[in-house]
C-alpha positions in Angstrom: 105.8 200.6 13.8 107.7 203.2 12.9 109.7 205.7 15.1 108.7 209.6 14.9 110.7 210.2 18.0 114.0 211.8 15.7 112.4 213.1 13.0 113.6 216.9 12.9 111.0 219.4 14.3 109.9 222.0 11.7 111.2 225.6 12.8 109.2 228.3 12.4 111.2 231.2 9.9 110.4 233.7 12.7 112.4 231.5 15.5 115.1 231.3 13.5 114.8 235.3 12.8 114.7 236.3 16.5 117.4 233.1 18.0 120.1 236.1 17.7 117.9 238.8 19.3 118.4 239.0 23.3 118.0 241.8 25.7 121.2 242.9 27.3 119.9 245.5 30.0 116.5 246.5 31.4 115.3 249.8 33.3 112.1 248.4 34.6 109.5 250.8 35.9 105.4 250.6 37.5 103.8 254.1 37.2 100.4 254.3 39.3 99.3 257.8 37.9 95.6 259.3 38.5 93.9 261.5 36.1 94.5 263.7 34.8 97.7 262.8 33.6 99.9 262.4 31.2 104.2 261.8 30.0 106.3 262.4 27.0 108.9 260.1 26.5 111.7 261.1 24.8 113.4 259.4 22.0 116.2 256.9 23.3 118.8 254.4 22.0 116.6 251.6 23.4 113.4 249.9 22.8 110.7 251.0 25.1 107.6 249.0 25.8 104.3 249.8 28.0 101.7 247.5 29.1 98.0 249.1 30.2 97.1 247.0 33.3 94.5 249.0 35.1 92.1 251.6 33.6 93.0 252.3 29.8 94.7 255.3 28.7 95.6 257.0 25.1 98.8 256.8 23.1 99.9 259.9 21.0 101.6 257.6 17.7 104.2 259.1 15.6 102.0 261.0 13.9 100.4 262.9 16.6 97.5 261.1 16.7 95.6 260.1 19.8 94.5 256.1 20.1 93.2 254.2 22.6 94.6 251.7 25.0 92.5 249.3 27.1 93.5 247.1 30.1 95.8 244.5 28.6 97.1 246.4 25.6 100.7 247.3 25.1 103.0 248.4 22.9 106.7 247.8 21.9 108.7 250.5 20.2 111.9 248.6 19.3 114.0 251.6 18.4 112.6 254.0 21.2 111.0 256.6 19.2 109.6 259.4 20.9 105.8 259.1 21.7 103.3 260.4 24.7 100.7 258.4 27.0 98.0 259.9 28.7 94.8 259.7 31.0 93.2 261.2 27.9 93.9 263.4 24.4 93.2 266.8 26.3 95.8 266.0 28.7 99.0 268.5 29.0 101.8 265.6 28.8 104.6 266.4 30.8 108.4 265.3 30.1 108.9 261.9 31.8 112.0 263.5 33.6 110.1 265.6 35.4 108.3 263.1 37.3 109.0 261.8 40.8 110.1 258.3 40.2 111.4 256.1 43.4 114.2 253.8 43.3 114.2 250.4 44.1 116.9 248.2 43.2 120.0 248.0 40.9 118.9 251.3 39.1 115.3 250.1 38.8 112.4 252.7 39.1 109.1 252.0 40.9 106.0 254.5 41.0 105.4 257.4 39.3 102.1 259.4 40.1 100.2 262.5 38.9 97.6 263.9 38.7 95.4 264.1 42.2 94.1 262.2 44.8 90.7 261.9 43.3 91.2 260.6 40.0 90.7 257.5 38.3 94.2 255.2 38.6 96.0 253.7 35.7 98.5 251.3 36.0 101.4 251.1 33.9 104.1 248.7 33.2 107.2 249.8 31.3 110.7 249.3 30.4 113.2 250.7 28.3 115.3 247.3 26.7 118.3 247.3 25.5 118.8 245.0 22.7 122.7 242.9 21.8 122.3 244.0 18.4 122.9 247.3 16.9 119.7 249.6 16.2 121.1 249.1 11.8 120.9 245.7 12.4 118.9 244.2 9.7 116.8 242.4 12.5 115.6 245.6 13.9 115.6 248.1 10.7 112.8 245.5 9.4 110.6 246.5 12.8 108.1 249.4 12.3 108.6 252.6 14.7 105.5 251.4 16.6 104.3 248.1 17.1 100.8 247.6 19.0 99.3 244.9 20.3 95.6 245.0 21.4 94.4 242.2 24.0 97.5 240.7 24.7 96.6 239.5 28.2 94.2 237.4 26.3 96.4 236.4 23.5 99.3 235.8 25.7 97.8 235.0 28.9 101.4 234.4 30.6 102.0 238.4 30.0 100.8 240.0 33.3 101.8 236.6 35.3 105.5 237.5 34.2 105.5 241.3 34.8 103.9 240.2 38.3 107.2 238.5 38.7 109.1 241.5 37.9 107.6 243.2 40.6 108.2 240.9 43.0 111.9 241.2 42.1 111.7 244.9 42.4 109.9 244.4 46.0 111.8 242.1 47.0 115.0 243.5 45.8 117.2 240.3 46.5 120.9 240.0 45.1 120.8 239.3 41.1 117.6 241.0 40.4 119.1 243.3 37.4 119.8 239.7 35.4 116.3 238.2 36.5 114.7 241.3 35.2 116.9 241.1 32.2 115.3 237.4 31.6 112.1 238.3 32.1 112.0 241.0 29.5 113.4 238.6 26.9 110.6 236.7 27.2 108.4 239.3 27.7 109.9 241.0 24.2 109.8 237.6 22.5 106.4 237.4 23.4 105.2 240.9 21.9 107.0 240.5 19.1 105.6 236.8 18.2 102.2 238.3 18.7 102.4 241.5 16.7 103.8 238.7 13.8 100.7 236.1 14.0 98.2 239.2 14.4 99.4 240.4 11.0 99.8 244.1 12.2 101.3 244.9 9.0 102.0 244.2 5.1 105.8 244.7 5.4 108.9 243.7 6.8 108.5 241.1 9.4 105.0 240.4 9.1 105.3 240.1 5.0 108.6 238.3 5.5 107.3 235.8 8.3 104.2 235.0 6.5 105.5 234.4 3.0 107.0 230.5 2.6 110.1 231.2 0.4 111.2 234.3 1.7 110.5 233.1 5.0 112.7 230.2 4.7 115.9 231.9 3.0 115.4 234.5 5.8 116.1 231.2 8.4 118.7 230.2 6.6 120.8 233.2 6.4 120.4 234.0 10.0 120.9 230.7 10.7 124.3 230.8 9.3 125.1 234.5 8.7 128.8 233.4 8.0 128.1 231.7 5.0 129.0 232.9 1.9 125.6 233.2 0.8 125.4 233.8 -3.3 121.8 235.3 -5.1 121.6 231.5 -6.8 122.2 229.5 -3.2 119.6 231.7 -1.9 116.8 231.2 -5.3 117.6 227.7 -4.5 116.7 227.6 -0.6 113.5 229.5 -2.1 113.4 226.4 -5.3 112.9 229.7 -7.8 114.7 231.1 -10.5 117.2 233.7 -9.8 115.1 236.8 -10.9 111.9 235.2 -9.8 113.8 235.4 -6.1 115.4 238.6 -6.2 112.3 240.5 -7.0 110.6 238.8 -4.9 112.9 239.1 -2.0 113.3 243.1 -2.6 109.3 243.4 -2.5 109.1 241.4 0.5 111.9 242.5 2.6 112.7 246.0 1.1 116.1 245.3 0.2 118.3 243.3 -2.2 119.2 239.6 -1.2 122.9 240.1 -1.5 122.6 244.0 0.7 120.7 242.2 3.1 123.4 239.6 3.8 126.4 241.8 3.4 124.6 244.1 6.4 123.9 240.8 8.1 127.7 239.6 8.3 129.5 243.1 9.5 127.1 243.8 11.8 127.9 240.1 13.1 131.6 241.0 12.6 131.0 244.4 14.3 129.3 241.6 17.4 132.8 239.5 17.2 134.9 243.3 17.4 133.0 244.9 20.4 131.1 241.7 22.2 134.2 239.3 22.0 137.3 241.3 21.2 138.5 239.3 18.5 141.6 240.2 16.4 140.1 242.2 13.0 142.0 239.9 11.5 140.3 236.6 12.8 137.1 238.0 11.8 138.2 238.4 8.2 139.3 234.8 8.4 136.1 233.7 10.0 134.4 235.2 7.5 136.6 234.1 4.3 137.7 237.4 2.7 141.3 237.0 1.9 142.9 239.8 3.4 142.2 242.3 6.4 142.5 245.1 4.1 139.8 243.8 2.0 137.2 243.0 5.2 138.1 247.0 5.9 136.8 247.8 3.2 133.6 246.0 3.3 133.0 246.8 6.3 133.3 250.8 6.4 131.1 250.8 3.2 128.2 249.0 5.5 129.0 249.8 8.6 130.2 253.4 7.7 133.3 253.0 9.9 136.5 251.1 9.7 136.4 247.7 12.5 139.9 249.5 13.5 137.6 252.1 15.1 135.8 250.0 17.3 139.4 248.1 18.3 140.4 251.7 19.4 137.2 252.5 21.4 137.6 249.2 23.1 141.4 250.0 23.8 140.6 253.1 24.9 137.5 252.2 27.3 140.0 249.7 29.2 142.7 251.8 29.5 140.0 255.0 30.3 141.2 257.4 27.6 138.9 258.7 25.0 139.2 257.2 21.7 142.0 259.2 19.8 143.5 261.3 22.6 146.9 261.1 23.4 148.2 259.3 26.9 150.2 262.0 28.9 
């Protein structure tokens, strides 16, 4: 009889896509708002994501146009472009500033009404997510502005079950509810993201990329090991095509040559090492075998349009207090 029990376990592409992507920080926040209503929010340097548990409302996309959101809908805007929700198209949206929103704990927001007394209630479930990885990541530039997901309750029936928790950790505002918040929302992101991906929302990017076999599998394998000195033929071969046959491929797919999509990949992993870790600039040139500092410079201000000296300085500076370049008295 023969033993299964170490056999490896197939990995979808998409896992091994999203094992680097974790949500540093949360602003968590419940609006109860009663028609008619309606917010702007603004564009941010964070994703923002809404969830339509009671009553439905409409969504003004980037386009200006109005669509519809029933109970259980949500979306997920993973670079926090500005958009507008509302009780209904008519609606005068209002800047989100200007609404009265009560603090609960650790810099988390509660309710937010408008509207009056009489109206129908909707009741939203938001957050604005801050991601560990920069907003030119590779991993996030392949994310449309808008991602929408109709019926997630149903598809993911654990959604409102976990936001239920993340009130409770507002209400009961008990010590370490910041990183239990911060949990949640991974999941909660990993979650939106998984089902925009199977729902095929989309001919591009992720969804293409996720979907296709070969690209999908030399996508795993560089961000498994982003280190790697990945060449165009290591790559065709992870994909078991010819060399042109992959590159075209891979640029129709994912938008991008292989070898640009790597080189972003590594500095902005470098750029993680520099400002995350506070290693040396020269360790990560080792760690990532160029030969000489000078020559990781280089590569690195031509992707990351900055030299890594810079973000040595703005860490130097943040811990000593100083702005980055000014003088000490």
């Amino acid at each position: 009889m023969l033993d299964h029990s170490s056999r490896p376990v197939a990995t979808h592409p998409l896992t091994e896509m999203l094992r680097g992507l974790k949500i540093e920080g949360v602003d968590y926040v419940r609006c109860r708002m009663t028609e008619p209503w309606g917010l702007v929010f603004p564009a941010r340097p964070k994703a923002q994501f809404h969830f339509v548990a009671e009553r439905g409302c409409w969504l003004r996309t980037l386009d200006n146009a109005w669509v519809r959101l029933e109970p259980g809908d949500a979306v997920l805007l993973p670079r926090g472009a500005e958009h507008a929700l509302a009780s209904s198209p008519d609606a005068f949206p209002a800047p989100v500033e200007n609404c009265q929103f009560e603090p609960v704990c650790c810099g988390i927001l509660d309710t937010c009404s408008g509207g009056n007394s009489n109206g129908e209630e909707t009741v939203l479930f938001g957050a604005g997510m801050t991601f560990n990885l920069d907003s030119q990541h590779p991993l996030l530039l392949m994310m449309p502005e808008l991602m929408q997901m109709h019926e997630l309750a149903t598809d993911e029936p654990a959604i409102p079950h976990l936001l239920e928790a993340m009130t409770s950790e507002l209400a009961l505002d008990r010590v370490g509810a910041g990183g239990m918040l911060t949990r949640l929302a991974d999941v909660v992101a990993a979650a939106l993201i998984r089902n925009w991906v199977e729902k095929g929302c989309g001919s591009a990017g992720w969804v293409a990329a996720a979907r296709d076999p070969g690209i999908g599998r030399v996508l795993a394998a560089i961000h498994r090991d982003p280190t790697k000195d990945w060449t165009v033929e290591a790559l065709a071969n992870v994909m078991h095509a010819s060399r042109s046959a992959f590159a075209l491929r891979f640029a129709n797919v994912v938008g991008q040559t292989p070898a640009r999509y790597v080189a972003q990949l590594r500095m902005q992993e470098a750029k993680q090492w520099l400002v995350r870790d506070r290693l040396k600039i020269a360790v990560v040139a080792r760690r990532l075998g160029y030969e000489s500092e000078a020559a990781f410079s280089r590569a690195f201000k031509r992707i990351i349009g900055a030299p890594p000296s810079h973000f040595r300085a703005t860490l130097t500076a943040a811990s000593s207090g100083e702005q980055p370049g000014s003088t000490a008295p």
